[in-house]
PLY file of the C-alpha trace (Angstrom):
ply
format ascii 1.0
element vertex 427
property float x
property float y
property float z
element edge 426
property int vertex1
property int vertex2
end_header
38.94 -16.89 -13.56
36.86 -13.88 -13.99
39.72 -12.02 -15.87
40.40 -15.35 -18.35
39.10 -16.07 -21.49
36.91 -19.13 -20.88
38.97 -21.35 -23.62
42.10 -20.97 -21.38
39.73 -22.10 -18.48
39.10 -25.90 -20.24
41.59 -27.72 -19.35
41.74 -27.00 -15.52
37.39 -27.23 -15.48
37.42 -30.62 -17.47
40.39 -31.41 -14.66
37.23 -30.50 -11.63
34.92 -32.53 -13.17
37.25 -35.39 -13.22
37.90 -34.98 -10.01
34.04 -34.07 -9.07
34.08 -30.73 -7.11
32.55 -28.92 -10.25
29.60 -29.87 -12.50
29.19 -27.78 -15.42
29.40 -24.13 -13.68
28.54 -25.56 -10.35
29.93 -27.26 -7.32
28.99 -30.73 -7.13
27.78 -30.66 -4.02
26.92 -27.60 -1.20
29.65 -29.60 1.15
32.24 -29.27 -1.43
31.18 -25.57 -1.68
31.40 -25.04 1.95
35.03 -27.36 2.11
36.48 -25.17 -0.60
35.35 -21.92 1.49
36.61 -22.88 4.31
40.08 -23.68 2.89
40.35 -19.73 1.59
41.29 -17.01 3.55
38.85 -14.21 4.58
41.00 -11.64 3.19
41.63 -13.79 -0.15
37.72 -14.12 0.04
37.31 -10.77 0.22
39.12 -9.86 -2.74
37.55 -12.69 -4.43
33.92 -11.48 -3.27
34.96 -7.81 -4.62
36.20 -8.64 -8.19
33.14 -10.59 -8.51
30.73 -7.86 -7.41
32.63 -5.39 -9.67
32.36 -7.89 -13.21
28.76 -8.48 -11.84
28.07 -4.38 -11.66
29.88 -4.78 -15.45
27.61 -7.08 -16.79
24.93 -5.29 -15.82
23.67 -7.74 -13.12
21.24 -8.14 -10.66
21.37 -5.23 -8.15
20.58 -7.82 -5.07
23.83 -10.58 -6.09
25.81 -7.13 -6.77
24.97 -6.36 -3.04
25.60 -9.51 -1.68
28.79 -10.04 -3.12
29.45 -6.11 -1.85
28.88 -7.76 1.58
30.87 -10.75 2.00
33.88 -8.42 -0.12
33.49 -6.14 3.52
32.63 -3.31 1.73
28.83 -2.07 3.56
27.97 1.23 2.53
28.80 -0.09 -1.57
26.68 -2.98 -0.34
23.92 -0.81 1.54
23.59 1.05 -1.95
22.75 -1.57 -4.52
20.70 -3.53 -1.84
18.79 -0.27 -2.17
18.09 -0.23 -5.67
17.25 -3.85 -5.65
14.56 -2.87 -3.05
13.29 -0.22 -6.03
12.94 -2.63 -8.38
11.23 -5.18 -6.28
8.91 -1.90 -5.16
7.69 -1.44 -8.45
6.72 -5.06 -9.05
4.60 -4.47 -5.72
6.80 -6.87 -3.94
6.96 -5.47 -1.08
8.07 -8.65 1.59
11.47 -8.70 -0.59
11.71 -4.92 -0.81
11.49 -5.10 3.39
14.34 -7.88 3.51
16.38 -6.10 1.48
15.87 -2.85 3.22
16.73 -4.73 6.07
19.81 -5.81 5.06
20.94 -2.72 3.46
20.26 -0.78 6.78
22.62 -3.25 8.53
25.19 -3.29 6.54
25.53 0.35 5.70
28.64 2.23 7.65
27.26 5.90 6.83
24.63 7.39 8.83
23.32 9.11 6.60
22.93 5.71 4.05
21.69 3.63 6.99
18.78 6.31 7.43
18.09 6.57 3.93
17.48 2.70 3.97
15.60 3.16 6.99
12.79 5.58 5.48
12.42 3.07 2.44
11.71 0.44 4.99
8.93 2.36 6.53
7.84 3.08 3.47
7.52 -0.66 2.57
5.85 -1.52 5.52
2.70 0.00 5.50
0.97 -1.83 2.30
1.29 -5.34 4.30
-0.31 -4.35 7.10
2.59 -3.37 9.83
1.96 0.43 10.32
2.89 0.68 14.01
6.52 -0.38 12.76
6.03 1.95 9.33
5.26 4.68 11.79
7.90 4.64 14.47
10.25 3.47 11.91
10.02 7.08 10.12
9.90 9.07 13.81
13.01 7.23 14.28
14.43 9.34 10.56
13.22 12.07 11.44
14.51 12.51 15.11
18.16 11.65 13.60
18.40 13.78 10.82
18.08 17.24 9.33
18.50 16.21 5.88
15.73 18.14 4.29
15.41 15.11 1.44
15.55 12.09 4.45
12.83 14.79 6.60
10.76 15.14 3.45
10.47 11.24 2.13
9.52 10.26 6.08
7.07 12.78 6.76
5.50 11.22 3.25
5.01 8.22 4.63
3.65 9.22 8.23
1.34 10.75 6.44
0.16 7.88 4.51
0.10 6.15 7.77
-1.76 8.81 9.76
-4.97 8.68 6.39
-5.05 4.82 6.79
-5.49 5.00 10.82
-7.88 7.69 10.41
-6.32 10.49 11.84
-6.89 13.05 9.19
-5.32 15.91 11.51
-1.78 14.26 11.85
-1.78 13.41 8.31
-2.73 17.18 7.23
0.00 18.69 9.24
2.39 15.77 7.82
1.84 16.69 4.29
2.05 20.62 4.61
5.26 20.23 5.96
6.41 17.64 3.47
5.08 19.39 0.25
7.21 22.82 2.20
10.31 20.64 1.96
9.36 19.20 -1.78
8.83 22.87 -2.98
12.39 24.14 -1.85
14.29 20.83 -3.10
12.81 21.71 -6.50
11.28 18.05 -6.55
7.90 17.84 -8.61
7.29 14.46 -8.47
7.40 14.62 -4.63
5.16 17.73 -5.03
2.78 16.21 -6.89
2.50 13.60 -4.80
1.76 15.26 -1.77
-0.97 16.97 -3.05
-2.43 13.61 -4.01
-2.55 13.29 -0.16
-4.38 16.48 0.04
-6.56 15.20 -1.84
-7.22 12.05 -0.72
-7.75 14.14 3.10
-10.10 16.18 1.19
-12.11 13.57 0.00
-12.02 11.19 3.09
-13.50 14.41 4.49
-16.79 14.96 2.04
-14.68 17.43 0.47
-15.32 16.10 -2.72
-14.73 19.56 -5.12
-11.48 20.40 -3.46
-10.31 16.57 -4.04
-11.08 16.55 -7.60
-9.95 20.11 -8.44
-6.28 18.89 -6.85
-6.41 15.57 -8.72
-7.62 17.17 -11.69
-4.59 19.32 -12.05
-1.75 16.69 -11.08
-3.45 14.18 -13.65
-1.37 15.69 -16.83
1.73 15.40 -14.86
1.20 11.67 -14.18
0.12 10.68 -17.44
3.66 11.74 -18.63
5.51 10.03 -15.70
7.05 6.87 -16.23
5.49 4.93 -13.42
2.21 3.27 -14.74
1.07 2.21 -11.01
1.52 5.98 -9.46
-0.61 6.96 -12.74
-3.44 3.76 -11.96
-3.99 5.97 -8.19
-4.22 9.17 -9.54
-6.29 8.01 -12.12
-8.95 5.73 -9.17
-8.77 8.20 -6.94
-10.37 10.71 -9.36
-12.90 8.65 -10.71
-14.05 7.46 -7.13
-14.33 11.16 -6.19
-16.65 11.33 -9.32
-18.84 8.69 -8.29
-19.06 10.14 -4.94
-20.62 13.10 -6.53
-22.52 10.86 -8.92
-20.53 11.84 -11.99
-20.39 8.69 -13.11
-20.25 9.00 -17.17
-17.09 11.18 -16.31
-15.70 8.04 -13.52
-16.34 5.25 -16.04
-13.60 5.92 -18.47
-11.12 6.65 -15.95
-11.72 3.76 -13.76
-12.01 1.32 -16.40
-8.76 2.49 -18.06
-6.96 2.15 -14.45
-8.72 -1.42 -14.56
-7.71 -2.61 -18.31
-3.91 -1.13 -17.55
-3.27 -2.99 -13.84
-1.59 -6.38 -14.99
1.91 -4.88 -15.54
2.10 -3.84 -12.09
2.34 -4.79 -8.55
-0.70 -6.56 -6.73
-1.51 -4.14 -4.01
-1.97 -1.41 -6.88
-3.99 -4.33 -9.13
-6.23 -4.68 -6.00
-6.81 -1.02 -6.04
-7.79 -0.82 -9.49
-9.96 -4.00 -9.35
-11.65 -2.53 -6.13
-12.53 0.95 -8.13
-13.76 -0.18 -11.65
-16.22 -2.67 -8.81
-17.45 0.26 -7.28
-18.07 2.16 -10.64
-19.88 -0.80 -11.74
-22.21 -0.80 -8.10
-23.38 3.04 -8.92
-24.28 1.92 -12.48
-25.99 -0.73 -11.15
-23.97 -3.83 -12.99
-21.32 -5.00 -9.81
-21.79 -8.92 -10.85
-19.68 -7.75 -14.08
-16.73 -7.99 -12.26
-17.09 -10.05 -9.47
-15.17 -12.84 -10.05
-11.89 -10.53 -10.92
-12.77 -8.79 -7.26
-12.84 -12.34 -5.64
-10.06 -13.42 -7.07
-8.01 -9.91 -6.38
-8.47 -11.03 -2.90
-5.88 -13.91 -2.89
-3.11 -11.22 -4.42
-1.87 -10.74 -0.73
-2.81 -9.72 2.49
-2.24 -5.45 1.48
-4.31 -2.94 3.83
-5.88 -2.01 0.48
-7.48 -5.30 0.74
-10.21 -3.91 2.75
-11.16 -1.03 0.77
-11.94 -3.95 -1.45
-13.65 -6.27 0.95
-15.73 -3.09 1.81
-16.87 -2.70 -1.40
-17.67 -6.16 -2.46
-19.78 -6.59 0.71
-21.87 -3.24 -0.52
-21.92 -5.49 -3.76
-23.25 -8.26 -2.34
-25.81 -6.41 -0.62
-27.12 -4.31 -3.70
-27.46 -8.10 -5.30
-29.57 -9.15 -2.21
-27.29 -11.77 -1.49
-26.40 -11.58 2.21
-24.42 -14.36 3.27
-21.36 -12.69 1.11
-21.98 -9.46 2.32
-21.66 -10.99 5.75
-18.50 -13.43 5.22
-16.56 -9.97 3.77
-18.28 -7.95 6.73
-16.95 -10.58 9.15
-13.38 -10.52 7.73
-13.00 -6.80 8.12
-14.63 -6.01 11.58
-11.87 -7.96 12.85
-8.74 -7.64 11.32
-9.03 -3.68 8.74
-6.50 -1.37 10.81
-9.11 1.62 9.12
-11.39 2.31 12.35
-13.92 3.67 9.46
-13.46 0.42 7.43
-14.48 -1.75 11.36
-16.88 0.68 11.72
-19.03 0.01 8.61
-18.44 -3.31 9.32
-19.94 -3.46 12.95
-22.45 -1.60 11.74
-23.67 -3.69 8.62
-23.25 -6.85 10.80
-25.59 -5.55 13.26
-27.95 -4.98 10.04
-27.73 -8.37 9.24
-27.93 -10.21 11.97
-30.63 -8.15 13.39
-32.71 -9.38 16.21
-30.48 -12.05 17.81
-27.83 -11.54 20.28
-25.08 -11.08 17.82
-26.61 -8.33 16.26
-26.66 -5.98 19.58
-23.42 -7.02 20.02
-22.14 -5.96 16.70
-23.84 -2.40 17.43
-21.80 -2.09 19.95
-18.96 -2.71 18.56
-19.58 -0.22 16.08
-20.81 2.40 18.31
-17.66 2.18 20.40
-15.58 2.85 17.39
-17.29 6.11 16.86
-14.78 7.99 17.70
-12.49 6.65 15.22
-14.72 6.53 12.44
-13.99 10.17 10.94
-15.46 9.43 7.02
-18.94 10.68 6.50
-19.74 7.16 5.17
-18.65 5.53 8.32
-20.67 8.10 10.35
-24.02 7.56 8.72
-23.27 3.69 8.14
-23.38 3.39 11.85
-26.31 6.19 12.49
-28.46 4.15 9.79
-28.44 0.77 11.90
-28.56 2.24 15.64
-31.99 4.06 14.10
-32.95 0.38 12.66
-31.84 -1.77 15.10
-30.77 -0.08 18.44
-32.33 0.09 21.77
-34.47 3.47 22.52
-31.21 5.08 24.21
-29.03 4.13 20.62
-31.78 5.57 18.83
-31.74 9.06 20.37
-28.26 9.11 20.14
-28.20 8.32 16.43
-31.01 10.91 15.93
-28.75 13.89 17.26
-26.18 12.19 15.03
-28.25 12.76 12.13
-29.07 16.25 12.52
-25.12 17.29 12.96
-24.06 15.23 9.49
-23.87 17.19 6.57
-25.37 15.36 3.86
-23.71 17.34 1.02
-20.85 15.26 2.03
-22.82 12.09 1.92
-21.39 9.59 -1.28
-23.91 9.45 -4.29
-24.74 5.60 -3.01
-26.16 6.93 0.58
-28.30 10.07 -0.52
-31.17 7.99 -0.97
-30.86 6.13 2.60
-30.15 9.92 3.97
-33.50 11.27 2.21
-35.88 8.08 3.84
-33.72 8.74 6.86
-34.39 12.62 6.95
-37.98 12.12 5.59
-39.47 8.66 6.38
0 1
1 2
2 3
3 4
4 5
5 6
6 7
7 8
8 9
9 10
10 11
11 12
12 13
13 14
14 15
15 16
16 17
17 18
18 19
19 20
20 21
21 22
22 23
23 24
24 25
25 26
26 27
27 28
28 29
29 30
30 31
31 32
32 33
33 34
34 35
35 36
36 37
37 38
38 39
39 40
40 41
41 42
42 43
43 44
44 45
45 46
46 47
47 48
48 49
49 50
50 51
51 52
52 53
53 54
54 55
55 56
56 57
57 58
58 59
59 60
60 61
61 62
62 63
63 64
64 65
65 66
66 67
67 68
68 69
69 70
70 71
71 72
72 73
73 74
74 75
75 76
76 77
77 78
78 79
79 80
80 81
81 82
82 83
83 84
84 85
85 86
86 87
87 88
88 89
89 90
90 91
91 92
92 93
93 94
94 95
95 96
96 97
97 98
98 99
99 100
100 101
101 102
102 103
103 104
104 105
105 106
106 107
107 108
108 109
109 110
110 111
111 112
112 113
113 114
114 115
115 116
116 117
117 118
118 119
119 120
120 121
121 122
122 123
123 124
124 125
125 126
126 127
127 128
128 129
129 130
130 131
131 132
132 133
133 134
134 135
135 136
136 137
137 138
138 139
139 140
140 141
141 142
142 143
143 144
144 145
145 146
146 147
147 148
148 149
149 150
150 151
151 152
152 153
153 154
154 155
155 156
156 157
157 158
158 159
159 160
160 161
161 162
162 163
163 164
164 165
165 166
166 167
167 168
168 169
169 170
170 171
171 172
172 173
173 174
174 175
175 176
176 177
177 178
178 179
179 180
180 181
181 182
182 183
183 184
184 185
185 186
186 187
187 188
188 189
189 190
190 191
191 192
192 193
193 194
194 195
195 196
196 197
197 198
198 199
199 200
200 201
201 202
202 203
203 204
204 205
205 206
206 207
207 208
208 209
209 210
210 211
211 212
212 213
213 214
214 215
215 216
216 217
217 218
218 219
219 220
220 221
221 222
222 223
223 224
224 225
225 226
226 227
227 228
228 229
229 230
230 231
231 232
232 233
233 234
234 235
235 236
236 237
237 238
238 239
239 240
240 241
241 242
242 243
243 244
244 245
245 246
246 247
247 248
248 249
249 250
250 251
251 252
252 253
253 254
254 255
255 256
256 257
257 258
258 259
259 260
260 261
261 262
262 263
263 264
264 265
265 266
266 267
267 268
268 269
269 270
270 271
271 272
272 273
273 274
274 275
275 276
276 277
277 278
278 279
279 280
280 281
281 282
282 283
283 284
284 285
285 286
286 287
287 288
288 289
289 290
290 291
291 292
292 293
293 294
294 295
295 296
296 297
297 298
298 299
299 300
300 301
301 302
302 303
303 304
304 305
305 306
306 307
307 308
308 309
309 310
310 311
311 312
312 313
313 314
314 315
315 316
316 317
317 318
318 319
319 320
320 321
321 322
322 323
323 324
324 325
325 326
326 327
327 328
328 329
329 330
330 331
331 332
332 333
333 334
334 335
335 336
336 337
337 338
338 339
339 340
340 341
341 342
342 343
343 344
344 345
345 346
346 347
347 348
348 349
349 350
350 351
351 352
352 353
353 354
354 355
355 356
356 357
357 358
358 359
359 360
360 361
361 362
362 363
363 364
364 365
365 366
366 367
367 368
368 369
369 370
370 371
371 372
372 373
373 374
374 375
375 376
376 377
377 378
378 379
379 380
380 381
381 382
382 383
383 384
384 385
385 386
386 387
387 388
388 389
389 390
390 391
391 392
392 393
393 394
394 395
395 396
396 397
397 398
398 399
399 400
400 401
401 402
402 403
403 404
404 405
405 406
406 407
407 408
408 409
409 410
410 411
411 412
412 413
413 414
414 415
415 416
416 417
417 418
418 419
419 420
420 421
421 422
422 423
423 424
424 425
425 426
């Protein structure tokens, strides 16, 4: 049928619809489907499965049907390969539970080592923005104990990286990225470059290292703007401009972050959230977060993405600044117990003890942020907790949090804490 022309096709369809196994280009019903399967052969279904697949590659297709038909034809590794680049194309939608399916299903059907692998590192890729970053994690161990492939090494040690930031382990994530930006260099790859110095900068930052952040961002920020990808440009572009308001260089973070903000809608949700979650913290230094609080509210029912509660973090400082405290407390709440960011629980401990001061929940949320402590690596975390064991801890939390104080440096301090740090420093 596929190699007919459809007018020599009529008279043999308008003989199935008399007899009611088709209806228009359909079977009738799925049992008629399944009877006329099961009356073929698996090798004549095989053949059948693999001239469809190759007039579906033809006509241009969707890469996901190509694959599938790839499959049931026997053929795995041609399968593995378009079930890849339907994962791509689902990636830059932000669609990441379909990119992870697909991934799945291209690493199990793929023959080749080598393919399986490069399916694998995609899938730990994809698994960190929902959330599952003990699976992202030993998923891209697992590629890089199994191959020497300096382009498989270089795209896993990309994403422990990105896993190492999120859990706070700044160390792991350094010595991640030097080693992938080594392998990027030699293959000649500057988008892979670039983008591991966006990780050095986003370490740098995380650290109070505010100058050395923007100085790297500032340089790959010409590069991105002539990229094709519009959601790799909307991080470059938020990541800069928070580093600006850090610093309180906010006239030069305003334009950035509200271009990142007007250009989101094209693109996935997680990166939508991050640009929502950016121009709100803009708007918080200048003083104006109700602007934009109903698009940060509603950014929240995009999808359950760890960049959710960067988000959540921020509208609870929001709701605080507006002196409304029952918000600030419902987003508090939310994070303390499920962010995977110890300095995201952290804050959030600490904050809750703040505002539930006094009663028995309050000490208990001071503990809970006090044993996170050693987790919490961000300045902001740090003094966040320091700030309510002075207010609200017992004599022994106090002392602690005073030796605290004198060990933080506040030049790494954001712009929204200096004045807290100064009454702190000099009630």
């Amino acid at each position: 049928m596929l190699e007919r022309p459809p007018l020599e096709l009529a008279a043999a369809h308008a003989e199935l619809e008399a007899a009611q196994v088709l209806r228009g280009s359909a079977f009738t019903h799925d049992l008629v489907h399944e009877a006329v399967l099961a009356g073929t052969p698996p090798a004549v279904r095989q053949v059948l499965h693999g001239r469809t697949a190759q007039h579906l590659e033809a006509a241009g297709a969707n890469p996901a049907l190509v694959g599938q038909h790839w499959l049931e034809a026997g053929e795995g590794d041609k399968a593995a390969r378009w079930l890849i680049q339907a994962a791509f194309e689902a990636s830059a939608l932000g669609l990441y539970k379909e990119v992870i399916e697909l991934l799945e299903r291209a690493s199990a059907a793929a023959g080749s080592p080598a393919l399986r692998l490069e399916a694998r590192v995609h899938l730990a890729d994809a698994l960190g923005p929902v959330g599952r970053v003990e699976e992202s994690v030993r998923t891209a161990r697992e590629v890089l104990a199994q191959t020497s492939d300096p382009r498989l090494r270089q795209r896993a040690l990309s994403v422990l990286q990105n896993m190492y930031h999120g859990l706070g382990d700044y160390e792991a994530a350094s010595a991640a990225i030097a080693e992938a930006l080594e392998l990027a260099l030699e293959l000649g790859e500057e988008d892979r470059a670039a983008a591991m110095r966006f990780a050095q900068a986003r370490i740098a930052r995380s650290a109070g290292r505010y100058a050395e952040a923007a100085g790297l961002l500032e340089s790959i920020l010409p590069f991105y703007r002539q990229a094709p990808s519009r959601a790799d440009l909307i991080q470059v572009l938020t990541l800069l401009g928070n580093t600006y308001n850090l610093v309180g260089r906010h006239a030069e973070a305003e334009p950035l972050l509200h271009e990142a903000f007007v250009i989101r809608e094209p693109v996935g949700p997680a990166v939508q959230i991050l640009a929502v979650s950016s121009w709100l913290y803009c708007l918080l230094c200048l003083g104006r977060p109700q602007e934009v609080l109903p698009e940060a509210e509603a950014a929240l029912t995009l999808g359950d993405y760890a960049i959710a509660d960067h988000l959540r973090n921020n509208l609870s400082l929001a709701y605080l600044h507006l002196g409304r405290p029952a918000e600030a407390r419902a987003h508090c709440q939310v994070l303390a117990e499920k962010a995977f960011d110890p300095n995201y629980r952290c804050m959030a401990w600490a904050r809750l003890a703040a505002l539930r001061a006094g009663s028995p929940e309050g000490e208990a949320a001071l503990e809970h942020a006090l044993r996170l402590h050693p987790e919490a690596k961000t300045p902001a975390a740090r003094f966040t907790l320091i700030q309510a064991a002075l207010a609200h801890g017992s004599p022994e939390q106090q002392a602690w949090a005073q030796q605290e104080l004198q060990t933080l440096d506040p030049t790494t301090l954001p712009w929204l804490l200096q004045p807290d740090y100064q009454r702190l420093k000099h009630p």
